[in-house]
MARKOLTOR-292184 format. One record per residue: x, y, z of N, C-alpha, C, O, CB in turn; residue number from 1; residue in three letters. Coordinates in Angstrom, 2 decimals, padded with zeros to 5 digits, always signed. Glycine has a CB too. Layout:
% MARKOLTOR-292184
SITE      n.px      n.py      n.pz     ca.px     ca.py     ca.pz      c.px      c.py      c.pz      o.px      o.py      o.pz     cb.px     cb.py     cb.pz     n   res
SITE         X         Y         Z         X         Y         Z         X         Y         Z         X         Y         Z         X         Y         Z   NUM   ALA
...
//
This chain:
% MARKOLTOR-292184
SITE      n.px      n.py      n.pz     ca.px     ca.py     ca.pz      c.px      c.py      c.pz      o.px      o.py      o.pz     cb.px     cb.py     cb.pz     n   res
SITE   +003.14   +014.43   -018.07   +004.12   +013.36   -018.09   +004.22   +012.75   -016.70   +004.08   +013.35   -015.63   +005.49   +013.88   -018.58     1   UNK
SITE   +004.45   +011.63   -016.88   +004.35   +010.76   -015.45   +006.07   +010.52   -015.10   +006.83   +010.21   -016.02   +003.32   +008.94   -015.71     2   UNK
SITE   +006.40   +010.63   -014.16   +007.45   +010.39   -014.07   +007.96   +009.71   -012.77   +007.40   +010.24   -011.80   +007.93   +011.39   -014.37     3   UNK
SITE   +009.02   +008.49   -012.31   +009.08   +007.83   -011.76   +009.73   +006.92   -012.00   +009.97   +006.49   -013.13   +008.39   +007.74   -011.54     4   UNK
SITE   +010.32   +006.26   -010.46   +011.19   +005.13   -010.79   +010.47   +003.83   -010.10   +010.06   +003.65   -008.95   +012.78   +005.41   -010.22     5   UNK
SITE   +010.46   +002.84   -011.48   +010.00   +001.62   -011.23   +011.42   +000.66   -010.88   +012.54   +000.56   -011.37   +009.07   +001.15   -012.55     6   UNK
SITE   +010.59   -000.07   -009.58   +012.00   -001.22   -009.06   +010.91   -002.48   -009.16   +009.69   -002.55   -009.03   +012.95   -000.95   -006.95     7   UNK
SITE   +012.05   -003.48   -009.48   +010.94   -004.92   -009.83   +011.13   -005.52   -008.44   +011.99   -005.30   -007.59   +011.50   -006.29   -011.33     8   UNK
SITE   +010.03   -006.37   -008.46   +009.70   -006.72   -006.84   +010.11   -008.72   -007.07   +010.01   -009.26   -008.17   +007.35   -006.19   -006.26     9   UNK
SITE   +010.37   -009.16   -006.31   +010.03   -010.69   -006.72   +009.45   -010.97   -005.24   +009.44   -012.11   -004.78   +011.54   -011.85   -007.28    10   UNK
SITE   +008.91   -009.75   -004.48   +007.97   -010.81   -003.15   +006.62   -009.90   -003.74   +005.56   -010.38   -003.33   +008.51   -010.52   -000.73    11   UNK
SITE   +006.44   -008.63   -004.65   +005.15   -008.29   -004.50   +004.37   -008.69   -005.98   +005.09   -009.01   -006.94   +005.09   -006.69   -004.06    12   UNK
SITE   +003.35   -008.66   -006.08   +002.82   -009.58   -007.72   +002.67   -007.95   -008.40   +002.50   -006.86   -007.86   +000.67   -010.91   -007.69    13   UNK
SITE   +002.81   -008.35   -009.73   +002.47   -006.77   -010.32   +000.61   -006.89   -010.34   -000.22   -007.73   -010.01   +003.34   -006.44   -012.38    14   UNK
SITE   +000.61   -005.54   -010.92   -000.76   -005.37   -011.15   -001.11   -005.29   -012.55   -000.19   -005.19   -013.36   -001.22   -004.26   -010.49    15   UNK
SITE   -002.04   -005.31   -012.85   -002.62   -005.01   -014.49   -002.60   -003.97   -014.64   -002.07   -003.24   -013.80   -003.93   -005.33   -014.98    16   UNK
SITE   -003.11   -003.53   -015.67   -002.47   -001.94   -016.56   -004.06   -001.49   -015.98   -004.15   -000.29   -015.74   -002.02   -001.89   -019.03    17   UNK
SITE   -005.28   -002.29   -015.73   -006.66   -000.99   -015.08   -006.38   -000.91   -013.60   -006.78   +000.16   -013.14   -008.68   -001.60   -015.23    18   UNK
SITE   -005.74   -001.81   -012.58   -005.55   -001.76   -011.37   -004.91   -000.85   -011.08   -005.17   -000.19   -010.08   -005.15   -002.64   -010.91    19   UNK
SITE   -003.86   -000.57   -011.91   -002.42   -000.44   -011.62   -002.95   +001.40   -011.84   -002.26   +002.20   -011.21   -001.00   -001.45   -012.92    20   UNK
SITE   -003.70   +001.77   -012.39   -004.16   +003.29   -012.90   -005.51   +003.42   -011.73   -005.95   +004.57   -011.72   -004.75   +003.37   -014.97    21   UNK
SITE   -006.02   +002.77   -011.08   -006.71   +003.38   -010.46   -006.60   +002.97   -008.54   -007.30   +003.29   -007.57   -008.00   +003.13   -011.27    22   UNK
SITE   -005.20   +002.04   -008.74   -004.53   +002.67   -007.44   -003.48   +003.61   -007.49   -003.25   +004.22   -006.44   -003.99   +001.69   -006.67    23   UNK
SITE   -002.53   +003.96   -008.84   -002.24   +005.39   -009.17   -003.42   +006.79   -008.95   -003.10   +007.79   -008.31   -001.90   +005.26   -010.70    24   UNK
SITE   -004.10   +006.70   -009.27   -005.61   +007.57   -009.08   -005.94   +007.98   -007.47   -006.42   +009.06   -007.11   -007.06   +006.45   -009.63    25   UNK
SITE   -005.62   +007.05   -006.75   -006.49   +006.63   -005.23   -005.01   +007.49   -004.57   -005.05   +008.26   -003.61   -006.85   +004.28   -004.65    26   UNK
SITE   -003.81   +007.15   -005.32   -002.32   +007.99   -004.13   -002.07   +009.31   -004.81   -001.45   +010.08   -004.08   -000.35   +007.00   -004.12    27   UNK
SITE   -002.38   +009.80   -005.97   -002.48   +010.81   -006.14   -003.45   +011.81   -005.81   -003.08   +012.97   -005.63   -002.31   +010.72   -006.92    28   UNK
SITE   -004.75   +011.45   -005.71   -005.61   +011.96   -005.01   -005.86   +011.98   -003.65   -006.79   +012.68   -003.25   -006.37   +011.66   -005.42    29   UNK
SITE   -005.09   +011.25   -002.76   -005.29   +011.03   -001.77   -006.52   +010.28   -001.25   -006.88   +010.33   -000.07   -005.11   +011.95   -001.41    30   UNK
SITE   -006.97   +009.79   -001.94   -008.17   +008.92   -001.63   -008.48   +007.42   -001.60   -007.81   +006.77   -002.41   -008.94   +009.28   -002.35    31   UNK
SITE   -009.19   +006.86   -000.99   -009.03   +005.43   -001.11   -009.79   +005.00   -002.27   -010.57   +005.60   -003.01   -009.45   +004.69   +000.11    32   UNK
SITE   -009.29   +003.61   -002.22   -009.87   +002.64   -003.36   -011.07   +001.65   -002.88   -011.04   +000.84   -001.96   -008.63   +001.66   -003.93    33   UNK
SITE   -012.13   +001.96   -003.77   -013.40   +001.40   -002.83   -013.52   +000.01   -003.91   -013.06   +000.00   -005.05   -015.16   +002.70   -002.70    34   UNK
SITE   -014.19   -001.02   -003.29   -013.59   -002.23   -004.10   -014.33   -003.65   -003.89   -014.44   -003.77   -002.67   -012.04   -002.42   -003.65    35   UNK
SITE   -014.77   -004.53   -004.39   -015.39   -005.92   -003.78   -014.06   -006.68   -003.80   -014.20   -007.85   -003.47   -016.75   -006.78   -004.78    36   UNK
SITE   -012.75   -006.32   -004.09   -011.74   -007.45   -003.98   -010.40   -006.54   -003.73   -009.68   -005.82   -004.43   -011.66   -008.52   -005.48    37   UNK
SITE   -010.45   -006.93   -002.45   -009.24   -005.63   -001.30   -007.94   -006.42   -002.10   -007.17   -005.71   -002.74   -009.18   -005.89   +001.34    38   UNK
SITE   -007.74   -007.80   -002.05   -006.58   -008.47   -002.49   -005.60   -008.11   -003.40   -004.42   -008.45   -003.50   -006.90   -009.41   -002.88    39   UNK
SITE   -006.56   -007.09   -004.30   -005.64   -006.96   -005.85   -004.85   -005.56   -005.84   -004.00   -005.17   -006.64   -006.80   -006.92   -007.43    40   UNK
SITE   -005.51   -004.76   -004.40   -004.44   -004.12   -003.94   -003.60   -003.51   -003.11   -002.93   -002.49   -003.23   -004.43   -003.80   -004.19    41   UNK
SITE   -003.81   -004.73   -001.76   -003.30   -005.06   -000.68   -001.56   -005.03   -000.89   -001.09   -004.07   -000.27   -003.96   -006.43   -000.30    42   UNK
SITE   -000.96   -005.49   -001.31   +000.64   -005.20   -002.01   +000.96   -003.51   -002.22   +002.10   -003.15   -001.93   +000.72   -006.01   -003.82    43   UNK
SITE   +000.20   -002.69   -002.60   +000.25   -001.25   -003.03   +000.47   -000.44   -001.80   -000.36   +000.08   -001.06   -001.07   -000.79   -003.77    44   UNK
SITE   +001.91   -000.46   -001.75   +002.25   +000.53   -000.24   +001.69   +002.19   -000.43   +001.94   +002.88   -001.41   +004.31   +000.66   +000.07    45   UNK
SITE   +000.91   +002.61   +000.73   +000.72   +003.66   +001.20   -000.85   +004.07   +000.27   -001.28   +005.21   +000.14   +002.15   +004.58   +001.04    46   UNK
SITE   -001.52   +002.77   -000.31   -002.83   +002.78   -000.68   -003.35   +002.74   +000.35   -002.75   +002.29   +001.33   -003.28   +001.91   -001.48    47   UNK
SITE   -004.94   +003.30   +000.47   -005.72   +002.78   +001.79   -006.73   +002.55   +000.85   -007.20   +003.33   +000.02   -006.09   +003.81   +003.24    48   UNK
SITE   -007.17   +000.71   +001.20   -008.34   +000.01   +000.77   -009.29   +000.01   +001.39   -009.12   +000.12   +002.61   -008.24   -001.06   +000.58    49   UNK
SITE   -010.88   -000.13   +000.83   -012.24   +000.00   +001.70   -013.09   -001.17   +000.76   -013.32   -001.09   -000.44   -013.07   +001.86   +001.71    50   UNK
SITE   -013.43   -002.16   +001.62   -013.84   -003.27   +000.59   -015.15   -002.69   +000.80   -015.34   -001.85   +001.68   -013.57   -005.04   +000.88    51   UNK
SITE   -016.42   -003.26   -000.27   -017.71   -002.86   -000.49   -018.18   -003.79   +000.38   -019.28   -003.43   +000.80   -018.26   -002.84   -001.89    52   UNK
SITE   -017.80   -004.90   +000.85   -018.56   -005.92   +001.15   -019.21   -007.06   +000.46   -019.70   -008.11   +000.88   -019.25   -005.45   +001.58    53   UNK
SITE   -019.07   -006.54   -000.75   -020.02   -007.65   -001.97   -019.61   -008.96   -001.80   -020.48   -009.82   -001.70   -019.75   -007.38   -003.75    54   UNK
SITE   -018.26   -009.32   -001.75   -017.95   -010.70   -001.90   -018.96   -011.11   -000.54   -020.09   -011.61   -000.56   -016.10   -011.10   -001.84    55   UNK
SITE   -018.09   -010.70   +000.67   -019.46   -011.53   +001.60   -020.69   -011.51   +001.89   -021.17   -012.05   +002.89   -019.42   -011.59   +002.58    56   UNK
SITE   -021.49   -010.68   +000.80   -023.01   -010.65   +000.58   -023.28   -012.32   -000.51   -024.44   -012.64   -000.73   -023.49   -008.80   -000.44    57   UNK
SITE   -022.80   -012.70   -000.75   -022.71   -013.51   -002.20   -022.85   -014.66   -001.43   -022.87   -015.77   -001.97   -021.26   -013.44   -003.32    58   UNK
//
């Protein structure tokens, strides 16, 4: 069971229901989120993001 208190934000954007589970994934594990688009979870306090680089290979 997951348990927790959700507070609604009106300065941070929500996330989608696959984002939203695998930056849950990245703070429970303690691990970062490896990613071609840092943006979607730049808002996610106490995530640490690692972009792949892809977008600026393109």
């Amino acid at each position: 069971m997951i348990e927790g208190q959700h507070v609604a934000s009106e300065t941070k954007p929500t996330l989608g229901l696959a984002d939203s589970v695998v930056a849950a994934t990245g703070l429970v594990v303690n691990e970062p989120v490896v990613t071609d688009d840092t943006s979607d979870f730049e808002t996610v306090d106490g995530l640490d993001v690692v972009s792949t680089g892809a977008a600026s290979r393109n």
